[in-house]
C-alpha positions as a printed Julia matrix, in Angstrom:
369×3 Matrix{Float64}:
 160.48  166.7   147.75
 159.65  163.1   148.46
 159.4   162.58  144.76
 162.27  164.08  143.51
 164.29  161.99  146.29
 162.5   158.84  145.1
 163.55  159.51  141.35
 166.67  160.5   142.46
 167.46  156.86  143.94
 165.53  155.42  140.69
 168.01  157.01  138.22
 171.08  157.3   140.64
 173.45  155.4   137.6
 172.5   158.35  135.11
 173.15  161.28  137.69
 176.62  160.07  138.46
 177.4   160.03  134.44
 175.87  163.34  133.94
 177.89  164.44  137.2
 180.9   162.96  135.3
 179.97  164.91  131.7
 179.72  167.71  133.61
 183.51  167.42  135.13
 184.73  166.91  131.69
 183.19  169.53  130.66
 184.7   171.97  132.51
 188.01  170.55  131.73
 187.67  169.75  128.18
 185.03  172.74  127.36
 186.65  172.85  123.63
 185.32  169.25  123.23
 181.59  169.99  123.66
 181.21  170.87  120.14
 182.07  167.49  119.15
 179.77  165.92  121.6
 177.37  164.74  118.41
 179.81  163.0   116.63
 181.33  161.12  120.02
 178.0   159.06  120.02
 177.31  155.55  118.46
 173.99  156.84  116.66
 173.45  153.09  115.12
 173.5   151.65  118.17
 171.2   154.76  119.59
 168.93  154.25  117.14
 168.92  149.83  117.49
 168.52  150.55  121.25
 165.59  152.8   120.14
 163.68  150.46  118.48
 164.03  147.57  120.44
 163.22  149.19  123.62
 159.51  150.24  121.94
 158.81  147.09  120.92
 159.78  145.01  123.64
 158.07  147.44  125.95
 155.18  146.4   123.49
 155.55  142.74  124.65
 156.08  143.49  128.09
 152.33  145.81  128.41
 150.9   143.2   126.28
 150.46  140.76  129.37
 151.14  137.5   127.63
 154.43  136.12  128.7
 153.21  136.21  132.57
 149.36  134.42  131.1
 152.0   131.9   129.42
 154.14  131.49  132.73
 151.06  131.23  135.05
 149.88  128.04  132.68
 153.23  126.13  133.53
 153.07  127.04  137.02
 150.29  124.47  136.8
 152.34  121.66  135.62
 155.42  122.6   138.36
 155.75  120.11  141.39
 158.68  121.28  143.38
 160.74  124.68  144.17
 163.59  123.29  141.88
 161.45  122.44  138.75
 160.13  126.18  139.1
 163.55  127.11  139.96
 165.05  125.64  136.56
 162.08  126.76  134.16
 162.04  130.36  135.64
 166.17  130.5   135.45
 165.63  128.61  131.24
 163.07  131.44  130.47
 164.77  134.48  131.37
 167.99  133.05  129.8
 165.64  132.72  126.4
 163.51  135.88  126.89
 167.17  138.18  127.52
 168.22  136.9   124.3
 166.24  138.01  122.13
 163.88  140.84  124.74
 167.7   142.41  126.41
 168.02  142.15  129.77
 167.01  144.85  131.44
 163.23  144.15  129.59
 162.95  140.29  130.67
 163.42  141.62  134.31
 160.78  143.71  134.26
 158.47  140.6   132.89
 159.81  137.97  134.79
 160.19  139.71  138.64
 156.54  140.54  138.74
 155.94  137.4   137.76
 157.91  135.78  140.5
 156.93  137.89  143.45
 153.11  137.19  142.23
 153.75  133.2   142.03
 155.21  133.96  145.63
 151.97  135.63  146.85
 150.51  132.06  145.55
 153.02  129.5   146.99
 153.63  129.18  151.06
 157.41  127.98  149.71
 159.75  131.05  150.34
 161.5   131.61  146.87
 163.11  135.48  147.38
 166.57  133.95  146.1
 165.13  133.28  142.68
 164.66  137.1   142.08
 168.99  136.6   142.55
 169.46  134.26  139.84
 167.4   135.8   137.57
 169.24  139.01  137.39
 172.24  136.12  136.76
 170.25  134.23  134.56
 169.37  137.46  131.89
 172.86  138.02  131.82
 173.95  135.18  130.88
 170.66  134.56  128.38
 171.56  138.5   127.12
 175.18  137.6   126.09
 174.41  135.01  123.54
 173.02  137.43  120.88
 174.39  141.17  119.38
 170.64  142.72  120.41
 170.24  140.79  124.03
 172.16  143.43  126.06
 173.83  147.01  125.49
 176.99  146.06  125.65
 176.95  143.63  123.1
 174.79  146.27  120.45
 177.17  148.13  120.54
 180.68  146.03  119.77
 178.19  144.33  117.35
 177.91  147.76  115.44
 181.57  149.03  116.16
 183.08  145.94  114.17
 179.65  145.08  112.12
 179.88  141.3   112.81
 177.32  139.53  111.4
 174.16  138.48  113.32
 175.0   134.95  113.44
 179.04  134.84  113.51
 178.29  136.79  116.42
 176.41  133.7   118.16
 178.32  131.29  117.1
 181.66  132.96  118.65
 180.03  133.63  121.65
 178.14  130.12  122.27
 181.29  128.2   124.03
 181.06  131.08  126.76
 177.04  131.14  127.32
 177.16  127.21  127.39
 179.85  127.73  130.13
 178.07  130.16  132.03
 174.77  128.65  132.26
 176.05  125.05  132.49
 177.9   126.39  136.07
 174.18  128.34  136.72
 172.45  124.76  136.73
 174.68  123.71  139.08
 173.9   126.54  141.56
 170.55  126.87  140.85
 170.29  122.33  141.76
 172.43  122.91  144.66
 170.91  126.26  146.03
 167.16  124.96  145.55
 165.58  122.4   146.94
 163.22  119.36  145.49
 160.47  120.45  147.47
 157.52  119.91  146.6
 155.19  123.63  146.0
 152.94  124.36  148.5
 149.8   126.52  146.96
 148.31  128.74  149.28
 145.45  129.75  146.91
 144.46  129.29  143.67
 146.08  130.61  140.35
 143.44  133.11  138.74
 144.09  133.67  134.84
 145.68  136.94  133.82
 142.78  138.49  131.95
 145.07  141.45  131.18
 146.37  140.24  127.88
 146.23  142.21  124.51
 146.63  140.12  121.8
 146.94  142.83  118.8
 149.52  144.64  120.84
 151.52  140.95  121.24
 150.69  140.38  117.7
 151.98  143.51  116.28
 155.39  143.98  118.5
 156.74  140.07  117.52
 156.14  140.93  113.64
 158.01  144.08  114.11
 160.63  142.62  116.68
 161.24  139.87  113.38
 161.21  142.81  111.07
 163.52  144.95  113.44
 166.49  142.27  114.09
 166.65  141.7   109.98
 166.62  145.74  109.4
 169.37  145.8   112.18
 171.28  142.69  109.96
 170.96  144.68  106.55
 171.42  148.17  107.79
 168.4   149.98  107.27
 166.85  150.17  111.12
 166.64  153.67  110.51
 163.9   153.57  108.5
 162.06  150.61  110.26
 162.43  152.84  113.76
 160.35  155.6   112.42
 157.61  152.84  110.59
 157.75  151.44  114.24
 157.55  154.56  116.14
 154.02  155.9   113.94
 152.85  152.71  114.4
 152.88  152.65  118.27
 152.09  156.81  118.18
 149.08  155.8   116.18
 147.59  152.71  118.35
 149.31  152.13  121.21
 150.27  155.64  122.52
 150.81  154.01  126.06
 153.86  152.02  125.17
 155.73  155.21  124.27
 154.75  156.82  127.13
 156.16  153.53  129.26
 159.57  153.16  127.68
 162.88  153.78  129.53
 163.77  157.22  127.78
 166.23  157.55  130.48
 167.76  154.62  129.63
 168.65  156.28  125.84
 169.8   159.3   127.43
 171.95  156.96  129.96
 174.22  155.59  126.81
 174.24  158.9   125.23
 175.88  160.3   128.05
 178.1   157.29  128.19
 179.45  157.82  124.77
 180.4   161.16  125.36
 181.93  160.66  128.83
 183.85  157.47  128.09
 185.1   159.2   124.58
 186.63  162.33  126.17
 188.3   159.82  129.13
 190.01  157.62  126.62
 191.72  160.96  125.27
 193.03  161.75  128.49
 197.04  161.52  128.56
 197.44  159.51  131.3
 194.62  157.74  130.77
 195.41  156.55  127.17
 199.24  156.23  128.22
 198.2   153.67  131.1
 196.15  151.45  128.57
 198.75  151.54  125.96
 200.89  150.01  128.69
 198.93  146.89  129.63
 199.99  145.55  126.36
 196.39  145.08  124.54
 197.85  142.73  122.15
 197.01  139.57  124.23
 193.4   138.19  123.89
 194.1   137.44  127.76
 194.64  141.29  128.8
 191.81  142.69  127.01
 189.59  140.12  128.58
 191.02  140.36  132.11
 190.97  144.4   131.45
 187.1   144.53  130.52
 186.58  141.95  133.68
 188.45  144.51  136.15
 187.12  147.72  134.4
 183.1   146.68  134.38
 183.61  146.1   138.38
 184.51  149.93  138.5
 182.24  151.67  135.77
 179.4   148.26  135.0
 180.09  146.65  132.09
 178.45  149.21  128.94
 180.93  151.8   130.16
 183.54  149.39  130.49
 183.1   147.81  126.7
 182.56  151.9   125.22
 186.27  152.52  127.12
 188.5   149.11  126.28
 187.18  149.12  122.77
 189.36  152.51  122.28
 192.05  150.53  122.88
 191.72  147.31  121.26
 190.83  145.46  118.4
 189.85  142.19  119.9
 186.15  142.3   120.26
 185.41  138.81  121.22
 187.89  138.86  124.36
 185.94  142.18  125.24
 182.93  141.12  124.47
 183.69  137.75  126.93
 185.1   140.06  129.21
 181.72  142.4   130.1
 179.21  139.29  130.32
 181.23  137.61  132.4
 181.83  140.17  134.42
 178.09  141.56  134.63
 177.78  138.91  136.99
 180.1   139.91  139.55
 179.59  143.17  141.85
 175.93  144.54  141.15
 177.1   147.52  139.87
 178.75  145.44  137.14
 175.66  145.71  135.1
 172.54  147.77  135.01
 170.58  144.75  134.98
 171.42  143.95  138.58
 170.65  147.36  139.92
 167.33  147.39  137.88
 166.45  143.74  139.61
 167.56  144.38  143.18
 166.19  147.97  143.3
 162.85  146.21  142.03
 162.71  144.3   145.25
 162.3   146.08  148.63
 164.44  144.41  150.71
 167.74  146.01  152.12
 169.58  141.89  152.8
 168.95  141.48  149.34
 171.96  143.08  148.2
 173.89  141.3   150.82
 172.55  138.37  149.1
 172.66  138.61  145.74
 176.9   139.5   146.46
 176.76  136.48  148.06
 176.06  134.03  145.14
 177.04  136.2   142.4
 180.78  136.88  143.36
 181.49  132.89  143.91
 179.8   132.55  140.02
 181.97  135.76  138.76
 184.86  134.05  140.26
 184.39  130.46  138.93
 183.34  131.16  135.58
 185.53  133.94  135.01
 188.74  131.66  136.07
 187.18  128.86  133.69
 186.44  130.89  131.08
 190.31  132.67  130.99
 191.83  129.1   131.3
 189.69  127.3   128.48
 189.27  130.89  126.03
 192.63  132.12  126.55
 195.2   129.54  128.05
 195.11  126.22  126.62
């Protein structure tokens, strides 16, 4: 019993979407034939693949042998601070999100076993930190996968429209990460051991195919480099499969279907049609609002039924993934990886001043002047 209570608070997020497909389902039962074709397959199967091969990087130790070395060369909380905050913004970019926090908490809470300096908030600004990193490329985060795919933008129109925003948002994190942190110098309390976990085939093998993957993804054939990807991992490294976030597939699958049956509701599609979609400024403050409610994948799959204008959506959910936690699975995956009940207090309390200040910036510089 105590395990199925303990998976039950793990996955809480997916039971209350398969609570909700199983509402509409008993209203709508004529629309469960079409469940199939209410899913984004291409951005199923992109999920797919990247979430094998990052989980490749992730078992294959090296990032935390790399971040140990500069540990080394760190003098103060803030330096750590800054490089810690710099590498999960680079990591989410390319890794997603959700991935760099499960490399880069560990990571920090063993660098905290090491240091007498107490650096819990970090663990805060890194869930900030990967989703602001994540928002810069189509493959960094869910949300952006899939309005990538729905309006097939091209892999690097897509960073170069979204670069103002992610040079916003993590100029303003700088400036709460200086401010927050102090120049203090670190205080070991024993010494740093090397990580002799590392498995450099494994590390080897999952950047080739992570290069391979994002150009399959550009020219439309990562169906065909999943399955080359998924026999090579079944054949030598059977583990990796075994460790991936299946759930987490299942998760968006469910979210398709859900958020496609809502939109069709009558007063639900009568209410957006009245918010009049047309201005850049509406969508964006619309995806801001709705993420707070549903997080911000939901919130993209649902406003993207109604307009057009993906780069005011797609501004709209990273900005807003930084506001309440449930704003974006990468918070609850972060906060539920620390066991500390104040933390959530905590994190609310520097993430909803950020929300607020960037998103207010952001609608005044992107969709004002």
């Amino acid at each position: 019993m105590k395990i199925i209570i303990e998976f039950l608070k793990k996955e809480v997020i997916l039971f209350i979407f398969l609570f909700l497909l199983a509402i509409v389902a008993i209203l709508y039962p004529y629309e469960i034939v079409n469940y199939p074709s209410f899913v984004d397959w291409r951005t199923i199967i992109a999920l797919t693949g990247l979430l094998i091969i990052t989980t490749g990087l992730k078992e294959s130790g090296y990032f935390n042998v790399f971040s140990r070395k500069v540990l080394r060369r760190l003098k103060s909380e803030r330096s750590l601070s800054i490089f810690l905050i710099l590498f999960s913004v680079l990591l989410s970019s390319f890794l997603t999100n959700d991935i760099t926090l499960f490399i880069v908490i560990p990571l920090t809470v063993s660098i905290q076993n090491l240091i007498k300096n107490d650096i819990s908030k970090l663990i805060i600004f890194e869930a900030i930190s990967v989703n602001v990193g994540s928002a810069l490329t189509p493959i960094g985060n869910p949300q952006n996968l899939f309005l990538w795919h729905k309006w097939n933008i091209s892999f690097i129109i897509f960073i170069i429209k979204i670069l103002p925003l992610v040079s916003l948002l993590l100029t303003i994190l700088l400036i709460f990460v200086w401010i927050v942190f102090p120049n203090k110098k670190i205080k070991f309390s024993e010494g740093i051991n090397n990580d002799r976990t590392q498995k450099k085939a494994l590390f080897t093998l999952s950047i080739i195919m992570l290069i391979v993957y994002m150009l399959s993804l550009e020219v439309k054939l990562a169906h065909l480099v999943l399955l080359l990807v998924f026999i090579l991992y079944f054949i030598f490294y059977r583990k990796v499969l075994l460790k991936m976030d299946w759930l987490l597939l299942l998760l968006f699958i469910v979210i398709f279907i859900d958020f496609y049956v809502i939109s069709t509701i009558p007063i639900i599609s009568e209410g957006m049609n009245t918010l009049n979609l047309s201005s850049a400024g509406n969508v964006f403050l619309l995806s801001i609002l709705t993420s707070q409610l549903v997080s911000n994948v939901p919130a993209s799959v649902l406003v993207s039924k109604f307009s057009h204008n993906w780069l005011a959506i797609t501004y709209g959910v990273n900005i807003a993934g930084n506001g309440l936690a449930i704003a974006s699975l990468a918070n609850v995956i972060a906060l539920r990886m620390v066991k500390s009940k104040k933390i959530w207090l905590n994190f609310h309390k520097y993430s909803i001043p950020y929300f607020l200040i960037t998103g207010g910036i952001a609608y005044i510089l992107f969709f004002i002047l």
